[in-house]
N, C-alpha and C positions, 0 to 999 in steps of 0.2 A: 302643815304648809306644803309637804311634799305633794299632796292630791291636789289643790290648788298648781300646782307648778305642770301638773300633768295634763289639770283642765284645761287652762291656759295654750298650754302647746299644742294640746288636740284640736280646741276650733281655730286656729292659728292657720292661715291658710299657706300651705307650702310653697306655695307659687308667688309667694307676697316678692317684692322690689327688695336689694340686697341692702344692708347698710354700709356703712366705709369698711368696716372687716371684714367684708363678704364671707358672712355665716349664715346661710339659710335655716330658717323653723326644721326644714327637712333633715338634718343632721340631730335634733332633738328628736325628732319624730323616731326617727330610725335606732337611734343609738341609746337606749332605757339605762345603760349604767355612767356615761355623759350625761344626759339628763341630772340624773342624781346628784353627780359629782356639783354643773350647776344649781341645784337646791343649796346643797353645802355651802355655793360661794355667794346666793343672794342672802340667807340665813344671817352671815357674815355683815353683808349691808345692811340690814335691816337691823343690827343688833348693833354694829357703830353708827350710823345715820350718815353715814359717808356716799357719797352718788362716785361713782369713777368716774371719771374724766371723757373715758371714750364714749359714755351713754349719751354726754351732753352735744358731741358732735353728732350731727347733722348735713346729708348730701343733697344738696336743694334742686330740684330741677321745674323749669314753667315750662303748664299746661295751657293752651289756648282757651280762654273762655268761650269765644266766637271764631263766626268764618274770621280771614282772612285781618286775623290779630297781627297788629305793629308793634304797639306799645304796650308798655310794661301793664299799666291799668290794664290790658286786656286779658292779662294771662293770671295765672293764679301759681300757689307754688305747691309744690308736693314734695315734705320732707322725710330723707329714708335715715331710719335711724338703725341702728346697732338692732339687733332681735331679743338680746341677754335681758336690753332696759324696758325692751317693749314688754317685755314676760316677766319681770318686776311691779311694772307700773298699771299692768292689766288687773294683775290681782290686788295693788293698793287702792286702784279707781272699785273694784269690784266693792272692797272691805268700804270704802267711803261711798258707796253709793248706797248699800245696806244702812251704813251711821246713816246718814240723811236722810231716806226712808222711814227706816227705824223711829228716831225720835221726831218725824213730821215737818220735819224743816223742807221738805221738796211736795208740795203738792201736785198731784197727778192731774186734777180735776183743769189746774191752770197752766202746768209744764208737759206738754204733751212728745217732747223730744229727747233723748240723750238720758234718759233716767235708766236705766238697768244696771278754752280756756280765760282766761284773761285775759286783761288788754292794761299796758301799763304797772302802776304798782298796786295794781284793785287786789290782784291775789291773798296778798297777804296779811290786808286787813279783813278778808272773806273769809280766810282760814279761821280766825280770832273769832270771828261774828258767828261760827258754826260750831266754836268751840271742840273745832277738833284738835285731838292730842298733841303734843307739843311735840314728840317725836316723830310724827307725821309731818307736822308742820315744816319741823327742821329740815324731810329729807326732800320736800316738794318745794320749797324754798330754795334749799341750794339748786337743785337740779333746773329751776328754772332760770333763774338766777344768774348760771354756767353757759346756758344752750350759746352755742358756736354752728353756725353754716356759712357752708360755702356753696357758689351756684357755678352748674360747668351749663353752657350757651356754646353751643357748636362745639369747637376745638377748644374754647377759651375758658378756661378754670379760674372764678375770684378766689383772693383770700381771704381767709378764714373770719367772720365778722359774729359781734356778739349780737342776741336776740335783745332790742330794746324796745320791741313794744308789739302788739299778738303774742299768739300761741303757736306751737309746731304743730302743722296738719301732717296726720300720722303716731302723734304721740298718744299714747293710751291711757292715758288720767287727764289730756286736756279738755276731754269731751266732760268731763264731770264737772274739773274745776270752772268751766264757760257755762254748764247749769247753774254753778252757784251765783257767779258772777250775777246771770241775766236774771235769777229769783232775787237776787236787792233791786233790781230796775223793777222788776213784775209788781213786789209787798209796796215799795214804796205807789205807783200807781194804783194798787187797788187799797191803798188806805184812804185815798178819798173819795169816793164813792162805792155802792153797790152794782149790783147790775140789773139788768134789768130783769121786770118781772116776769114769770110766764102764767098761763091759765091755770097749769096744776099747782100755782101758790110756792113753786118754788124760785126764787132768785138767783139769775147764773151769773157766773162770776166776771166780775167785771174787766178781766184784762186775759189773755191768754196768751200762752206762749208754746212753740215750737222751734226749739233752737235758739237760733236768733231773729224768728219771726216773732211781731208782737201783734195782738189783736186787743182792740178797744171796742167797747161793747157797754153804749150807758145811753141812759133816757132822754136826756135831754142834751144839748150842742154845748151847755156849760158847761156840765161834769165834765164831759169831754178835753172843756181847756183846763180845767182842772186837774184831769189825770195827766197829761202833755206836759203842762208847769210839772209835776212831779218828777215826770220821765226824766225832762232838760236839767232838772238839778241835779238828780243823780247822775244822769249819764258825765252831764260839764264836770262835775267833783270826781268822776270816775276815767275822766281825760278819755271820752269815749265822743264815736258822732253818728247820729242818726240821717240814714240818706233819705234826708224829704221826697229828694228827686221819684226815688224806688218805692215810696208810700203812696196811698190812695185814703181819700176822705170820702165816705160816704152818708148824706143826712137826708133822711127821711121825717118831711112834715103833711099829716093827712094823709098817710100813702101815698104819695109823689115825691121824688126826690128832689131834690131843689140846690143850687149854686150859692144860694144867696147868704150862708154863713161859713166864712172862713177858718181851717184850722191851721193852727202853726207849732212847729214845732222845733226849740234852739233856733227861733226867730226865724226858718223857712214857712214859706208856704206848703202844704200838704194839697197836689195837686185833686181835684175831684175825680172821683171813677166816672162821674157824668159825661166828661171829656177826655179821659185816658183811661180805657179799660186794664186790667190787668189780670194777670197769671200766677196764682198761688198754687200748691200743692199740686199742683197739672188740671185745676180749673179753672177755665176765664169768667171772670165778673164783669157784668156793663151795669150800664144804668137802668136797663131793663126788668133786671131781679130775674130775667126769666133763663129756659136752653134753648128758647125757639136756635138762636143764629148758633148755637154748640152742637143741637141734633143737625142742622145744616152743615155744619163743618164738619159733621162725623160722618155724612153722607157723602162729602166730599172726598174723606180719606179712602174711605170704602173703594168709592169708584177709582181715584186717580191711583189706588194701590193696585188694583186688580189690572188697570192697564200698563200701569208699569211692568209688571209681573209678563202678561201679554204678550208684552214687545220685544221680551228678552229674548235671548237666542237658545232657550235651552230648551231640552228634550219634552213633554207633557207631563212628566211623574215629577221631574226638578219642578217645576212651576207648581205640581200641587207642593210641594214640601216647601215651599218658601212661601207659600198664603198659610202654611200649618203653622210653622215656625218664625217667620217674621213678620207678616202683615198680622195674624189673628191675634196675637201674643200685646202690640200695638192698639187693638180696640178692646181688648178687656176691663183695662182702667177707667175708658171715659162711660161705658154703658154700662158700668156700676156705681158712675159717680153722677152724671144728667139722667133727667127724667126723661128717657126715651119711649118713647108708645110701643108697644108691644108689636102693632101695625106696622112700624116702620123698620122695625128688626128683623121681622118674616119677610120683609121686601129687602131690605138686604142678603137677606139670606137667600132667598132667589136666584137673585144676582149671583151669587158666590158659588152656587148651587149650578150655576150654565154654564160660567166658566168652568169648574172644575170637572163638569163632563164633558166638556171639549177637552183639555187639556188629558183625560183620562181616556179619548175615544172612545166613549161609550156613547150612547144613541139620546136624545134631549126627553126620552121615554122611560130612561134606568132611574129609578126613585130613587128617594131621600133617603129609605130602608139602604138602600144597597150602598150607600154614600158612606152613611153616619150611622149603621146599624152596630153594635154590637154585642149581637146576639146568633148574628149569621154566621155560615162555614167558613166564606169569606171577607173577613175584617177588614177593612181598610182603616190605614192611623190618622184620619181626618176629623174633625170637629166640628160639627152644625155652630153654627153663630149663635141660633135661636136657644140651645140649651148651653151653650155657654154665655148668654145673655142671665136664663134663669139661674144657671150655676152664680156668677158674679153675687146678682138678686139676694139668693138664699143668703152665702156670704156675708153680706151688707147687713142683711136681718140679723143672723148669728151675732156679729161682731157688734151690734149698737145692742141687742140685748144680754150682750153676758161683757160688757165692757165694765171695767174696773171703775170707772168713772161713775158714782151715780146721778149725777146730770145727766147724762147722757142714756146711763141706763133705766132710769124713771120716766124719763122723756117719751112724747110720741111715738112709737115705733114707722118708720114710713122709709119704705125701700125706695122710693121714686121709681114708680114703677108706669108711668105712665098710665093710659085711659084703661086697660083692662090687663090682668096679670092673672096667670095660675103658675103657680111652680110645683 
């Protein structure tokens, strides 16, 4: 266990937010025979099933979700706990994530989040249902159980209030016990139906999850209420609620999408993506199916970045280093995520390409070589779009053919790579 304790403290980031005993990781870090000494006193917990008292408090402080946040809905909380329980609880989530793994109770193919908490008293019947050990149970029990925060807002410090109902963001086995939770939502909705088929004869799985994102994926608009009915029983017995508001319904008949059948869910309406597009994973969906109006908004960023950059007041070498390091860093994600043309990237790159030789006083004659060469006497730390277009590309290809998934990895291989591609 002592190597576990060392793991733990190693990728533990030093810089992390202090908890009520102002003990930073960095004291662990530094000090190998403290360390130890802590191995000896969790050794201790782990072998009476006892949580201390001070793990269970929590220093609660709200983040703005948005601009120009009033209300509480708007903010979210972030709780700093003690560092002793975090490097406790790291290596029990790590040991219960392995159990879960291990004997298949966490499928990868339909849990795409949080595998490497609860709401209510869902935990503890989830503990049971996963049949993990009873001294486990015991210490994740109390420790939840216990949690005590308090929120300091400007000058004004609340007192100390027990946790009845979420999990503490920050806590390091909550991330697990919230996979188990949302895997009773996931099994109970894919026990009624399949999913759909694909050409290579294989069937993908009917519900998907990321976190506590969920995705529904079935043939026809009934399954569909059938998987929903599933959801709303579990969730309602699990004193849980699904924001219809934050969902999108999408049905396809004939290859058109169409309004004209309703989904619900816990008796809301599930608005259509036909008239409320949205934003998953940092891609927007319409009703289009297509990236026409994505590659236009990416053409957008492009430009309105570069003249932002422009207008600043700083010297030409600042302005290339903030297109290197804030704007380029900003279009890597979506031109390996839409299907950009190859054509439209080289023109972007142009673009980026004339600014930065103004900004560099060099002549609108100094090549691309001289730019993004490196292979030359003279280096510059700059980056073409174009090969980090294709870099993204390769990437993408890599990661869907050696992915652990094998739906995914059986699957089509397709970079979206637009009308013509060499990498």
């Amino acid at each position: 266990m002592l190597g576990e304790v060392k793991e733990a403290v190693k990728k533990a980031r030093a810089a992390s937010a202090l908890g009520p005993n102002a003990i930073p990781y960095k004291v662990y870090k530094m000090c190998p025979l403290l360390l130890k000494r802590l191995w000896r006193l969790l050794k201790v917990v782990w072998r009476k099933g006892d949580v201390p008292e001070a793990w269970k408090e929590a220093e609660g402080i709200f983040t703005p979700k948005e601009r120009n946040s009033k209300t509480v809905n708007q903010f979210r909380t972030i709780s700093l706990l003690n560092v002793e329980g975090k490097i406790f609880f790291s290596i029990l989530a790590r040991r219960l994530t392995s159990f879960l793994t291990g004997n298949a109770y966490i499928n990868i193919s339909v849990q795409k989040g949080g595998v490497p908490g609860f709401f209510g008293c869902i935990e503890h019947t989830t503990l049971r249902h996963y049949h993990v050990d009873g001294r486990i149970q015991k210490i994740i029990t109390s420790y939840l159980d216990g949690i005590k925060l308090r929120f300091t807002v400007g000058d004004q410090l609340t007192r100390w209030q027990k946790l009845e109902k979420g999990i503490v963001t920050g806590c390091t086995v909550s991330v697990v016990l919230f996979i188990m939770g949302m895997n009773l939502l996931i099994n109970a909705a894919q026990r009624e139906t399949r999913g759909p088929k694909t050409e290579s004869g294989i069937y993908l799985p009917s519900s998907r999850g990321f976190m506590y994102d969920l995705t529904l994926t079935t043939t026809t608009h009934v399954q569909a209420r059938w998987m929903l009915t599933a959801l709303t029983d579990v969730a309602s017995w699990g004193k849980m609620k699904f924001k219809a508001a934050k969902s999108r319904s999408l049905v396809i008949k004939k290859g058109q999408t169409t309004e004209r059948f309703k989904l619900y869910v816990q008796n809301e309406e599930i608005p259509s993506i036909v008239t409320s597009p949205i934003k998953c994973l940092g891609k927007w969906f319409d009703a289009s199916l297509q990236d026409r109006d994505n590659v236009k908004n990416l053409k957008q960023q492009v430009e309105e970045g570069l003249k932002k950059i422009d207008r600043c007041g700083l010297p030409g070498k600042f302005k290339a280093w903030l297109y290197q390091h804030a704007l380029l860093p900003r279009l890597i994600w979506p031109l390996m995520l839409y299907e950009v043309p190859s054509t439209t990237v080289e023109a972007l790159a142009r673009i980026t390409s004339r600014h930065l030789r103004k900004w560099l006083g060099v002549p609108p004659s100094f090549t691309s070589i001289g730019l993004y060469g490196k292979s030359n006497k003279l280096q510059l730390p700059l980056s073409s779009l174009v090969e980090e277009f294709k870099t993204a590309k390769a990437r993408l290809v890599l990661t869907l053919r050696d992915s652990p998934d094998e739906f995914i990895r059986e699957g089509p291989e397709r970079a979206g790579n637009g009308q013509r591609q060499s990498l």
